[in-house]
C-alpha positions as semicolon CSV with decimal commas, in nm:
position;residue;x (nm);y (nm);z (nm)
1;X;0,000;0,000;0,000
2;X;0,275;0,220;0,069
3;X;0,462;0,113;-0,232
4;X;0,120;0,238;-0,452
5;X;0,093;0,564;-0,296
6;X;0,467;0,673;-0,307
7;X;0,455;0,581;-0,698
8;X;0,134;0,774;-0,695
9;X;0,253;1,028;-0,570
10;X;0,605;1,045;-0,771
11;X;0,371;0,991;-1,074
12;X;0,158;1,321;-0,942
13;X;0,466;1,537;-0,892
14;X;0,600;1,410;-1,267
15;X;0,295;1,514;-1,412
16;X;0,334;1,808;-1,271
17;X;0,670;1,926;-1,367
18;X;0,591;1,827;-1,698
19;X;0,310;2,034;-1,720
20;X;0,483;2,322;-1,586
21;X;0,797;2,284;-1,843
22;X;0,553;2,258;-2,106
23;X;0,435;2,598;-2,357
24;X;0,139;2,641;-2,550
25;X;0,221;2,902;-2,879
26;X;-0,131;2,992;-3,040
27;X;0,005;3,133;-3,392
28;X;-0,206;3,346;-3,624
29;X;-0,167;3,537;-3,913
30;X;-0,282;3,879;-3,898
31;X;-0,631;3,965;-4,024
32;X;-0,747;4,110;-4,393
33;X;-0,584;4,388;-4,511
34;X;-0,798;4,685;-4,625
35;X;-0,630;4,684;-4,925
36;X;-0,684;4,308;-5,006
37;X;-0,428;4,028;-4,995
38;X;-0,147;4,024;-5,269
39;X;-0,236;4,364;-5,400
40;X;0,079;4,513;-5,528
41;X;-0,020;4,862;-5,574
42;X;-0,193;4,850;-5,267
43;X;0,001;5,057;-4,935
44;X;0,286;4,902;-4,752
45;X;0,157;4,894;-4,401
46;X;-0,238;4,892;-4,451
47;X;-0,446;4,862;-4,184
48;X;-0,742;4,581;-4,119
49;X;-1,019;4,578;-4,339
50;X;-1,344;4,589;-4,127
51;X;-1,384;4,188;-4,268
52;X;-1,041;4,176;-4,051
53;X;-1,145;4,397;-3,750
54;X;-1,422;4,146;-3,699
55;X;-1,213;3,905;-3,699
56;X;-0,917;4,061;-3,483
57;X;-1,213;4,089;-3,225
58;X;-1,327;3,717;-3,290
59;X;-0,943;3,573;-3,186
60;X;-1,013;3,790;-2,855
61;X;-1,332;3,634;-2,762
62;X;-1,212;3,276;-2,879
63;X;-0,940;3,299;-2,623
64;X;-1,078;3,499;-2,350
65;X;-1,072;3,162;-2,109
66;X;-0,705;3,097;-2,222
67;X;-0,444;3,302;-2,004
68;X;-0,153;3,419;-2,206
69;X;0,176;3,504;-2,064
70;X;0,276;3,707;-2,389
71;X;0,153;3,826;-2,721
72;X;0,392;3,908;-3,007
73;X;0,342;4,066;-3,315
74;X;0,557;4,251;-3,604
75;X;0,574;4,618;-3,638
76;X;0,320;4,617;-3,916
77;X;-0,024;4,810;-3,866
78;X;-0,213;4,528;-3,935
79;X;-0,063;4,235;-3,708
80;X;-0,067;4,508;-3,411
81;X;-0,443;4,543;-3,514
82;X;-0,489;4,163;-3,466
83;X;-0,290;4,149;-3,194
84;X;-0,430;4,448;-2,977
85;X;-0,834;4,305;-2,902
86;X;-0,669;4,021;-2,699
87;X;-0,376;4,179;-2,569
88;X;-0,588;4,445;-2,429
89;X;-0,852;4,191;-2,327
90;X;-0,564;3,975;-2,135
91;X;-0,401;4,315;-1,954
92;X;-0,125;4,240;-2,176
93;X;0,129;4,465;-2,349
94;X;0,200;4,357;-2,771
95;X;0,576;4,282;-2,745
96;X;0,719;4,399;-3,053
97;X;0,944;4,194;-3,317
98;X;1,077;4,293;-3,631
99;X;0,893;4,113;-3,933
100;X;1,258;4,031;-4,096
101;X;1,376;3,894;-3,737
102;X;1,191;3,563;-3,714
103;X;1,535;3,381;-3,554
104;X;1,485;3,670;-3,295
105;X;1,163;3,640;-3,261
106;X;1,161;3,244;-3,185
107;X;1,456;3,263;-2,939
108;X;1,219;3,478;-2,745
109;X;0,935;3,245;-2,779
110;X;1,169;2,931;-2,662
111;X;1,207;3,149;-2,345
112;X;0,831;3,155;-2,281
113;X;0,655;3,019;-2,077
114;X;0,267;2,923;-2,048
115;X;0,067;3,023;-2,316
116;X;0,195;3,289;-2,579
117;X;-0,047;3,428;-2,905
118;X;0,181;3,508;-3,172
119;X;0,068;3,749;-3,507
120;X;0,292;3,719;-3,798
121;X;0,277;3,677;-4,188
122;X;0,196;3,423;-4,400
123;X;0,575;3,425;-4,461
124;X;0,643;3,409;-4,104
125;X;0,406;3,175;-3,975
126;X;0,541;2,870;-4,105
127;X;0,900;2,978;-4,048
128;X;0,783;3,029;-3,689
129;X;0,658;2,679;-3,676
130;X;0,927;2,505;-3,760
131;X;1,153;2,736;-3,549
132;X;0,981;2,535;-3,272
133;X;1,053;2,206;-3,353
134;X;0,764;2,142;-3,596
135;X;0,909;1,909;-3,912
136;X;0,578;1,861;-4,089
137;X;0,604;2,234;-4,317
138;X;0,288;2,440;-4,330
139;X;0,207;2,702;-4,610
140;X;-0,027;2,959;-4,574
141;X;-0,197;3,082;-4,932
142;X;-0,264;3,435;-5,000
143;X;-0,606;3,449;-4,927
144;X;-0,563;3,259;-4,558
145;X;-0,647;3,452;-4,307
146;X;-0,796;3,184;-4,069
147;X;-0,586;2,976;-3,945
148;X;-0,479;2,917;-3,550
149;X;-0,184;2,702;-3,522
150;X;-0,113;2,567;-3,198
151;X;0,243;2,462;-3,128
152;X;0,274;2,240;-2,765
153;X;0,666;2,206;-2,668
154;X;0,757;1,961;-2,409
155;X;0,917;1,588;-2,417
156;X;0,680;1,588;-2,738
157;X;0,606;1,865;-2,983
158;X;0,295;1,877;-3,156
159;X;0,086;2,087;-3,368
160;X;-0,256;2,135;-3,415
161;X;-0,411;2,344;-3,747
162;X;-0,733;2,464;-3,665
163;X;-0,942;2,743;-3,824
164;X;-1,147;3,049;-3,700
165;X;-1,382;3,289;-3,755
């Protein structure tokens, strides 16, 4: 009896640990663009689109219940506009990261701990994946602007594709 609750309890305090040593990254790219995805006469640093307000405000509400230790985003207008609904509905400050600095960027994020939102690009998304250990590649098409990718470091790495509103 003794012998089942000490390896119990070993098993308890494992579980533990490994719970606390593990991070959650919840990676988005930012929302629509008002001046529409691939436009190439369109501005350099648009702003959302009200399509991508909406949905800026949709990623807030969708992750209200999930505590976040960190959100990240580039310097670009519209993955601070993603960003800013649930920083500002966490109490959270939008740590900054150069769009060209993705190395950077995931350094930082290996230093994280508990559950971080991350806005990039659809050029930066998948590097940011992989950054973290992911092997299988993921590609993000021009007119993507839906897709939550959730990254889970620990003994295992995994990643989950899901999509959102």
């Amino acid at each position: 009896m003794l012998r089942r609750t000490l390896l119990a309890l070993v098993l308890v305090t494992l579980t533990a640990t490994m719970a606390a040593a593990q991070t959650t990254y919840l990676i988005v790219r930012h929302a629509e663009r008002a001046d529409g995805p691939g436009s190439s006469g369109g501005a350099t640093d648009p702003s959302l689109s009200a399509a991508g307000r909406a949905r800026a405000a949709s990623l807030a509400a969708m992750l209200k219940n999930q505590k976040l230790s960190a959100v990240f985003a580039t310097e670009f207008k519209r993955t601070q506009q993603t960003a800013a609904p649930t920083a500002k509905a966490q109490g959270l400050t939008v740590t900054t990261i150069p769009a060209g600095a993705t190395p950077t960027l995931v350094e930082k994020l290996k230093g994280a701990t508990g559950a971080v939102l991350v806005v990039g690009h659809s050029n930066t998304v998948p590097e940011i994946v992989a950054g973290l250990g992911i092997a299988t590649p993921v590609t993000i098409d021009d007119q993507d602007f839906d897709n939550l990718f959730i990254v889970t470091t620990g003994e295992h790495s995994s990643l989950v594709r899901l999509r959102y509103k």
